[in-house]
N, CA, C and O of each residue as an XYZ file, in Angstrom:
208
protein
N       0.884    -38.122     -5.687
C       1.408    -37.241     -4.656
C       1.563    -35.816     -5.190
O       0.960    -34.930     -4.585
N       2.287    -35.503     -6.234
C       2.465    -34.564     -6.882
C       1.079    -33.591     -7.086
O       1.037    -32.420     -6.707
N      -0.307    -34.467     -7.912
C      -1.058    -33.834     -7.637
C      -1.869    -33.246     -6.559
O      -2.335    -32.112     -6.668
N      -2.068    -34.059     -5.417
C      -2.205    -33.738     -4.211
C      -1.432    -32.562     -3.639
O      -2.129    -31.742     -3.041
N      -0.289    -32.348     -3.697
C       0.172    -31.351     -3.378
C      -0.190    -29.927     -4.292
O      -0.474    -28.847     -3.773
N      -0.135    -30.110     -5.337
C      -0.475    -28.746     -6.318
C      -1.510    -28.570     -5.743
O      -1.320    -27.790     -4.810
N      -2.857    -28.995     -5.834
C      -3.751    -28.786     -5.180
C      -3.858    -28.388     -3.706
O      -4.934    -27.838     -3.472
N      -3.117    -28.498     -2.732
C      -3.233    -27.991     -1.430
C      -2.497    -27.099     -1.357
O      -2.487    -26.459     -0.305
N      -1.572    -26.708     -2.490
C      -0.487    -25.652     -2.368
C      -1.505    -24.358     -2.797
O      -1.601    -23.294     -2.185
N      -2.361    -24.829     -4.238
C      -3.720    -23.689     -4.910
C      -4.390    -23.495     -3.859
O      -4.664    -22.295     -3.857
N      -4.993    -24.189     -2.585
C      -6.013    -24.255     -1.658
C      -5.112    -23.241     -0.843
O      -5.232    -22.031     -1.036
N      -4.391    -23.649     -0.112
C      -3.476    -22.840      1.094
C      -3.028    -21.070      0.439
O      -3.026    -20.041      1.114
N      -2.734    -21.186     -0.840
C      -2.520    -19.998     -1.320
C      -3.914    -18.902     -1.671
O      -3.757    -17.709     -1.933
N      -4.938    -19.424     -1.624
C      -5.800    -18.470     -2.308
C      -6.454    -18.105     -0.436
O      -6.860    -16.962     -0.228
N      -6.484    -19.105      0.711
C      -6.751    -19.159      2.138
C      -5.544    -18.004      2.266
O      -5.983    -16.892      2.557
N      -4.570    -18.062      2.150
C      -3.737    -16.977      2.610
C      -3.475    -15.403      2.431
O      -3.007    -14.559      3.195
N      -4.056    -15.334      0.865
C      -4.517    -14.026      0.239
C      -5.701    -13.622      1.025
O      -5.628    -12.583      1.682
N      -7.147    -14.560      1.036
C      -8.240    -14.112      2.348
C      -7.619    -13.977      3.130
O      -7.412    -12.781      2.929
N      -6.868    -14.266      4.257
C      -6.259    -14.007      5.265
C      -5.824    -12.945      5.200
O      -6.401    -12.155      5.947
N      -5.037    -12.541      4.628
C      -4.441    -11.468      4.256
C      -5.253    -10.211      4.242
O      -4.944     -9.239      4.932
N      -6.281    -10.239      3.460
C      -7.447     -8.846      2.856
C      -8.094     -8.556      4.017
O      -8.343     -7.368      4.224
N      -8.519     -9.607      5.057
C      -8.978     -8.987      6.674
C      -8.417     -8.532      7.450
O      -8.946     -7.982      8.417
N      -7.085     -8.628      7.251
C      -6.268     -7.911      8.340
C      -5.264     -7.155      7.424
O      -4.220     -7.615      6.962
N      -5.929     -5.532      7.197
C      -5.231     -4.398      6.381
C      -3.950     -3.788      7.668
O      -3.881     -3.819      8.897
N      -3.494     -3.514      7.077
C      -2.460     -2.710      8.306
C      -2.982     -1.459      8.205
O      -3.570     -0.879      7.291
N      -2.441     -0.928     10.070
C      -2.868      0.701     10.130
C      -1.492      1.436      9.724
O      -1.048      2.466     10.232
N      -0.965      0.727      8.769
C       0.399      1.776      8.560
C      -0.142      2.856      7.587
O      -1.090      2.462      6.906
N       0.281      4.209      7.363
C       0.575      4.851      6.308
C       1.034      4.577      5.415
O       1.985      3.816      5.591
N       0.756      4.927      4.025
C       1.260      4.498      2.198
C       2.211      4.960      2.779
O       2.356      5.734      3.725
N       3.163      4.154      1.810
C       4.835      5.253      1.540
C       4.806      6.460      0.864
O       3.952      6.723      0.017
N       5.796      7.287      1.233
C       5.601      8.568      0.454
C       7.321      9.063      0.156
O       8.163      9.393      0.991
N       7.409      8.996     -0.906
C       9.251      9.116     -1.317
C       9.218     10.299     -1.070
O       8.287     11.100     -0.988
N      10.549     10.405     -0.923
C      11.104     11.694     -0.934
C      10.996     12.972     -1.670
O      11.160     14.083     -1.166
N      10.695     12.713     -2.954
C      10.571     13.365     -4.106
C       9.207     13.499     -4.369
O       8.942     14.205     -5.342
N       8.010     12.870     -3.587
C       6.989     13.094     -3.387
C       6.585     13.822     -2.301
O       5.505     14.400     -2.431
N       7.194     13.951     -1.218
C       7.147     14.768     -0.018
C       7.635     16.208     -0.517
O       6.941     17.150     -0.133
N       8.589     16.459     -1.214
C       9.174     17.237     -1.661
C       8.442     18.377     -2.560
O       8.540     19.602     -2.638
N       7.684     17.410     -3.182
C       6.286     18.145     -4.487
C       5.243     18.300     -3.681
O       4.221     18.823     -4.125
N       5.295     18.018     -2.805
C       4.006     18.340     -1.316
C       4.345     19.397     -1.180
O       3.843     20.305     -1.842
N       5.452     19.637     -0.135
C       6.018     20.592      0.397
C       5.883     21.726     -0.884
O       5.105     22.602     -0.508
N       6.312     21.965     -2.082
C       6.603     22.805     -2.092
C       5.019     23.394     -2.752
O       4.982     24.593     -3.030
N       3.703     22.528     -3.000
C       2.177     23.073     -3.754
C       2.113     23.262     -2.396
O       1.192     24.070     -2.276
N       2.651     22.938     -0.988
C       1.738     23.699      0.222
C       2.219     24.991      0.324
O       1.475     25.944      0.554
N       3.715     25.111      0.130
C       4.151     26.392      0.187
C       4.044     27.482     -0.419
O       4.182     28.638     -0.018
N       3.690     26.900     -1.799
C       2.787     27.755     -3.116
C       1.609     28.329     -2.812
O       1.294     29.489     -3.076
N       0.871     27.418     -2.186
C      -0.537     27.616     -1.730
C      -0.803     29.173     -0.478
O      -1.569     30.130     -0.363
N       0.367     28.587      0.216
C       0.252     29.607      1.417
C       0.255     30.841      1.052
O      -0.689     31.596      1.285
N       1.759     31.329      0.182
C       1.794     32.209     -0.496
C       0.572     32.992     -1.271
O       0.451     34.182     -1.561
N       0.046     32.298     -1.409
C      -1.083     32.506     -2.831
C      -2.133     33.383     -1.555
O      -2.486     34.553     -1.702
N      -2.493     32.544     -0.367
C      -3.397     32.867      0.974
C      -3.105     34.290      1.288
O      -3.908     35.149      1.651
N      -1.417     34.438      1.027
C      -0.844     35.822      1.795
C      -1.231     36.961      1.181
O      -1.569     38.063      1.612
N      -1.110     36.438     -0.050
C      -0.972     37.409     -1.189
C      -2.397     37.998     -1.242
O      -2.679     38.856     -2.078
């Protein structure tokens, strides 16, 4: 029994990872705060740089 199960547990798990890889989400990556932040401020650098 035991082995039977390891084995359908390896089967069902590697079926669920495929499952998984076809259906990507349309969400956006995360982006922290402190990464938004270092955005914000090379766009604001940038602009400057345009003005100048």
């Amino acid at each position: 029994m035991n082995r039977k199960k390891k084995i359908n547990d390896t089967l069902k798990k590697k079926q669920k990872k495929a499952n998984a890889k076809l259906h990507t989400s349309n969400k956006p990556r995360y982006i922290s705060k402190a990464e938004r932040e270092k955005l914000a401020l090379e766009e604001a650098a940038s602009q400057e740089a345009e003005e100048s």
